[in-house]
N, C-alpha and C positions, 0 to 999 in steps of 0.2 A: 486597288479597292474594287471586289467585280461590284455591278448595278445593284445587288440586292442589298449588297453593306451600304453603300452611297443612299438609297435611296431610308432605310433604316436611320442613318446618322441626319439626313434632311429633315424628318420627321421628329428627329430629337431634337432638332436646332430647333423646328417650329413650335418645339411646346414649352420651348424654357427662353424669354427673349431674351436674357440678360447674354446665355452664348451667342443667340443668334449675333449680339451685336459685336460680339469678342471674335467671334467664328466667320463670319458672312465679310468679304472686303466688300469694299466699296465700288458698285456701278454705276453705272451712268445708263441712260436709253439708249446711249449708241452702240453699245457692249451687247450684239443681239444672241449673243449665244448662251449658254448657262455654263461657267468653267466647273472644270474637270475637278476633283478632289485635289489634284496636285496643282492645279490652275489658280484654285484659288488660294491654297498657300503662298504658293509666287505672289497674287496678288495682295496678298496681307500683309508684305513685309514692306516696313518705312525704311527701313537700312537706305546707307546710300550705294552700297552695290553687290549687288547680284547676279546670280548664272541660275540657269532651267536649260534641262533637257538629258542630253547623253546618249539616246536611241534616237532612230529614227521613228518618226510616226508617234513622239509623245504630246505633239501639242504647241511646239514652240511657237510658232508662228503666232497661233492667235494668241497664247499669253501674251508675247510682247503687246500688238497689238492692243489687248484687251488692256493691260497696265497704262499705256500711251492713253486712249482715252477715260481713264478713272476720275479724270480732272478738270474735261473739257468744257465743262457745265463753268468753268471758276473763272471769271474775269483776269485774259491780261497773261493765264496760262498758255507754255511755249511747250511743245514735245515736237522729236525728230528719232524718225526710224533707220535705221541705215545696213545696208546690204553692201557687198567691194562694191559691185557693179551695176551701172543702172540696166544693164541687161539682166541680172538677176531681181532686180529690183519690179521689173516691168514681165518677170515669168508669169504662166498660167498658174495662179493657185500662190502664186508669190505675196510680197508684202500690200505692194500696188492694188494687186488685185483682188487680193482677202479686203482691203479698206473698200472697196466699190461696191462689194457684197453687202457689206454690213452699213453703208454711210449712203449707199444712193437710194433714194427718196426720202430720207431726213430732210431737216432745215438747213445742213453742213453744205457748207459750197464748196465746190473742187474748183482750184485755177493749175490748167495745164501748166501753163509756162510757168510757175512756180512750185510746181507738185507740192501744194499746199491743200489740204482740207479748214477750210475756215467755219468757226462755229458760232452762233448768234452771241454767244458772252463774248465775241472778241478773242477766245484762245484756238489754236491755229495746231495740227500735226502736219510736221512737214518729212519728205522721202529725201532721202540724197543717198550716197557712194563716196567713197572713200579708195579709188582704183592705183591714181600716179600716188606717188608723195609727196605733192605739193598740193593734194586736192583739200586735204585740212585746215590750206590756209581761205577756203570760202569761207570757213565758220571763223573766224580771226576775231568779229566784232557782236558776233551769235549771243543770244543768251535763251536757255533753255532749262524746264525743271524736271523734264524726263530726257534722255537720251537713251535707244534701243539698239543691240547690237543683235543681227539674225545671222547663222553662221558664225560666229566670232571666232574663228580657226582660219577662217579663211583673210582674216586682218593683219595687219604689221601691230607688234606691241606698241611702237611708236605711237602710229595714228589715235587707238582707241587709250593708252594716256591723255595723249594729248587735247582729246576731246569733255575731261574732268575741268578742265580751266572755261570751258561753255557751262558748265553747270552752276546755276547760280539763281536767285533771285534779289524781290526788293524785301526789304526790312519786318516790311508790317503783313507780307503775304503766308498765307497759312497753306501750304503746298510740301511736300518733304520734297527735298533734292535726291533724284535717284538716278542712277548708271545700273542698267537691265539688260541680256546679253543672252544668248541660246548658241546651242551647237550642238553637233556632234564631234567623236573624235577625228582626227584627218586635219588632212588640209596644212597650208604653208606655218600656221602660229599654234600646233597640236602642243609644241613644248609649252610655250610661254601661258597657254590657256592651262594645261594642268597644271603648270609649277601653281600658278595661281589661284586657282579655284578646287583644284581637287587636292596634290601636296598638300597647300600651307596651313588648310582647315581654318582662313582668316574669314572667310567671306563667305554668307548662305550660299549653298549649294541644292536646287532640288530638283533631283535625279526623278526623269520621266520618260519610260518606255511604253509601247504597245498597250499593255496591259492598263496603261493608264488615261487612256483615250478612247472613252465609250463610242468616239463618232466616226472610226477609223474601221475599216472593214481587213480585221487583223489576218484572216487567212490567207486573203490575198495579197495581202504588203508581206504576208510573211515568203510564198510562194514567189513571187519577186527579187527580192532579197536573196534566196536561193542561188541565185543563179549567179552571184556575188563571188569574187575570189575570198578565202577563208578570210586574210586580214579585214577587210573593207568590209563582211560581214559581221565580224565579229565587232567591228566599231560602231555598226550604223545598227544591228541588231538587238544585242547585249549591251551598248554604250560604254565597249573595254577601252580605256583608256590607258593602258599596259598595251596594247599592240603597238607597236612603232611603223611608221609606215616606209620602206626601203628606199632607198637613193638610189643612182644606178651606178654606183664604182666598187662601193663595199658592202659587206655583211658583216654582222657582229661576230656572228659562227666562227666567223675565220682567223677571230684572234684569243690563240690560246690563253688564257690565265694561270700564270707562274708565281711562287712563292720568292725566286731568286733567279738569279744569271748567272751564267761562269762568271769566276772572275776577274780575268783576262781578255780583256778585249779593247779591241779598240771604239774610243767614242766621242762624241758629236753632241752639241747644245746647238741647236740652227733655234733663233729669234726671229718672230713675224711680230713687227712695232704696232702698237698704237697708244696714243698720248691722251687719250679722251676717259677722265672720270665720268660715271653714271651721275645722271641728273633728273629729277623727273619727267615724266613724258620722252625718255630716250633708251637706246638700246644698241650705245656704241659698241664698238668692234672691242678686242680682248690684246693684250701682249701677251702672247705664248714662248715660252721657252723649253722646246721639247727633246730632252735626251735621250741616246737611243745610242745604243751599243751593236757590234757584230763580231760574232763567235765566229773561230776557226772556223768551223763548219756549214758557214755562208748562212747560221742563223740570225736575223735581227729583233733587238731586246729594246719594246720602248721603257726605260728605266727612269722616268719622272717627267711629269709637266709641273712647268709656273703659269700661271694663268691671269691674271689680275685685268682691271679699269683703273685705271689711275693715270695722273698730269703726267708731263715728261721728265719733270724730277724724281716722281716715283717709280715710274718704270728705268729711269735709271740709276737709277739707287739698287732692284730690284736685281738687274743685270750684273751688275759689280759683287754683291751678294751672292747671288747663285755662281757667280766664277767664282766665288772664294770658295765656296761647297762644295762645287767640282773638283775644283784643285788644277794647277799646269798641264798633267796629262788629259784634261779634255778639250778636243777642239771647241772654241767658238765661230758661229758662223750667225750671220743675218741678213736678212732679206734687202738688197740694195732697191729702193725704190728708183725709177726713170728721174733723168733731171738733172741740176746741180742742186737742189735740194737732198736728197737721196747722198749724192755723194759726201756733201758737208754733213749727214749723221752718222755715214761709217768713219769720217776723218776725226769727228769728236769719240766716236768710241775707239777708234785705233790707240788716240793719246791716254782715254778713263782706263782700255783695260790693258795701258804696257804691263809685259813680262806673260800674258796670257797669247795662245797661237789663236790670234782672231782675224775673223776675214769678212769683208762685205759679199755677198754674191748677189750678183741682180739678176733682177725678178724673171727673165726671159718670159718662157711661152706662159699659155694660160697655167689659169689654176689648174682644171681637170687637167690638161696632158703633162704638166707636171707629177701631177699623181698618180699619173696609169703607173709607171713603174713597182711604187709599193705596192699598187692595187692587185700588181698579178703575182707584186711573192706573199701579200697576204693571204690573197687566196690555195695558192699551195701551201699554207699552212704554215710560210718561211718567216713570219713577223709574232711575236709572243710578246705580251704584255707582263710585267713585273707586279705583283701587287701593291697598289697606294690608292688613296683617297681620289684620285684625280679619274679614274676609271668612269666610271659612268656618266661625265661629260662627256668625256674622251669617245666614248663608244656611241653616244646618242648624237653626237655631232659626224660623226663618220659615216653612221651609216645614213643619216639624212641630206650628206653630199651627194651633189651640188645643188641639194634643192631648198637645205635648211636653213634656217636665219643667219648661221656664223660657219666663218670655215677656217679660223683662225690656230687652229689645230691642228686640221689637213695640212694647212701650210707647212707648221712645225715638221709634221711627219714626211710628207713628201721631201722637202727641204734637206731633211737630216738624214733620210736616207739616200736624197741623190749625191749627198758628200762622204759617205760609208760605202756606196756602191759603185763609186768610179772606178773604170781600171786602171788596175797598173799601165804606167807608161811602156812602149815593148822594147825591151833591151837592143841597142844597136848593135852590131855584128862588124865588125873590121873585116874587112877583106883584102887579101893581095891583089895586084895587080896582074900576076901571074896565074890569079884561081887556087 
């Protein structure tokens, strides 16, 4: 909305009160700025959660912000802003430091050693970070009626579930419960933030770029930006959330999409376990069962994943099933974990899958050097993908190796092609003792 419309629709708000009151959210005198048209949508909605932003330079910051204190006036009211680190937390122009602009010389008290703003009603905004995984358990016994996420890409899904169980009031308090959050695209949880605010269309979403922030001096953030590799611009400029941002083993480019395989070949199911059903506030690992076939012609076919979260009955239910679908001519193989743990779940699946050729292989080197191998025939274009449903995990987790939240796939792949790709043993030779 440029100035002229904003300032036109301000003037309509002023002349008809029943919008203003429909239209206008609610401020407080600490809120010293006047929000944006998109600002104040954010700020109008009682939902219990919320996303703003997508561009750089739409405003995030001080919406949150501006929403944290909507309530401060209200006896008894708790808000906490949170950034990963307290070094982003403590930047110039940061969370920290936008509160000091707009809070010092009020009545609001700042206590360092608690990075708390306290306010004469008694209700309180406090800063923290969210950096190790164990830092969420500071807030264990917290209770808060806004929680703010700045950057929210830059979080574990874990943590920022986890942080709904602080949300919370007392019975007779008139405050909505809100969970409020900003980003751009990028960063280590780029998947889990668009599955869930942009995908699932469950939860308000309001998209704010450049254009929607009169107090931004757009040509020069644009001229900036410029000087950006295309991806990173295109995420922080436009707020594409369709750009993926690259790993350093694979690229997507490099796996062909095929309707079929020969059908002759030899092949492999290698299994990478895990026994943990999804639970709220968590984001356990996956059991994969990834087949993959190799043609005469030293091509390799990934020809299905199993994928699932489930207990250790289910995933071995799940295992015994997909051997039945393979059939005897395909090898089994699985990841032997370190230990006499490790070895007592290949000895259980030796006796579940008699009559199938299955084998434990432990886990040796890392993950990555495990996977250079496929990585260098994917890139000669030697690995092709089979058409199924399972493609667009498959592809979004590969290429954000090693840096993405799951690698549970890679393993499959790496795995099953380092059992496809081994050499022949070299024939021995008899020799006379005469030559």
């Amino acid at each position: 909305m440029s100035n002229t419309a904003a300032a036109h629709w301000q003037s309509v708000i002023e002349r008809r009160p029943e919008l203003k009151k429909l239209l206008q959210p609610r401020l407080t005198k600490y809120i010293t700025h006047t929000p944006t048209p998109k600002q104040a949508a954010f700020l109008l909605l009682s939902c219990r959660e919320a996303f703003y932003g997508g561009a750089a330079g739409g405003g995030k910051s001080d919406a949150l912000l501006a929403a944290a204190l909507q309530y401060v006036d209200v006896p008894g009211y708790a808000s906490i802003l949170f950034r990963r680190t307290h070094t982003d937390l403590a930047l110039p122009g940061a969370l920290m430091d936008r509160a000091h602009e707009w809070l010092a010389g009020t009545d609001a008290h700042w206590s360092e050693k608690s990075k708390t703003w306290d306010f004469p009603s008694g209700a309180t905004l406090t800063f923290g970070y969210l950096d190790g995984p164990r830092d969420k358990d500071r807030y264990q016994s917290a209770e808060f009626q806004y929680i703010g996420f700045d950057e929210l890409t830059h979080f574990r899904e874990t943590d920022y579930r986890y942080l709904f169980s602080r949300l919370r009031r007392l019975k007779d308090v008139d405050i909505p419960l809100r969970m409020r959050a900003a980003s751009n695209p990028g960063g280590i949880g780029h998947e889990w933030v668009k599955q869930r605010f942009i995908t699932e269309h469950k939860r308000p979403f309001i998209p704010a770029r450049l254009d929607d922030n009169q107090y931004i001096d757009r040509e020069e953030y644009e001229a900036s930006l410029a000087e950006l590799d295309p991806m990173t611009r295109a995420q922080l400029l436009a707020g594409d959330w369709d750009v993926i941002a690259g790993g350093e083993m694979f690229k997507r480019e490099w796996f062909e999409i095929v309707q079929a395989a020969p059908v002759s070949m030899k092949t492999v199911r290698f299994w990478d376990l895990a026994a943990t059903a999804p639970r709220p506030g968590t984001d356990p690992d996956y059991t994969v069962g990834l087949k993959m076939g190799r043609a005469a012609d030293g091509t390799y076919y990934v020809l299905d994943i199993q994928r699932i979260r489930q207990t250790a009955g289910g995933v071995k239910a799940l295992i015994k099933q997909t051997a039945a679908m393979d059939g005897i001519g395909t090898l089994i193989r699985m990841e032997q974990e370190g230990g006499g743990s490790g070895k007592i779940v290949v000895a259980d699946f030796v006796k579940e899958l008699a009559g199938y050729a299955f084998k434990g292989i432990p886990s040796g080197a890392g993950k990555d050097i495990r996977a250079m191998p496929v990585a260098s025939q994917a890139e000669a274009g030697n690995v092709k993908l089979v058409q199924g449903p399972w493609l667009s995990a498959f592809l979004d987790e590969v290429a954000l190796f090693p840096q993405g939240a799951h690698d549970d796939q890679v393993d499959g792949l790496s795995g099953a092609f380092n059992q496809l790709a081994v050499p022949p043993a070299p024939k021995q030779v008899m020799r006379s003792w005469d030559g």
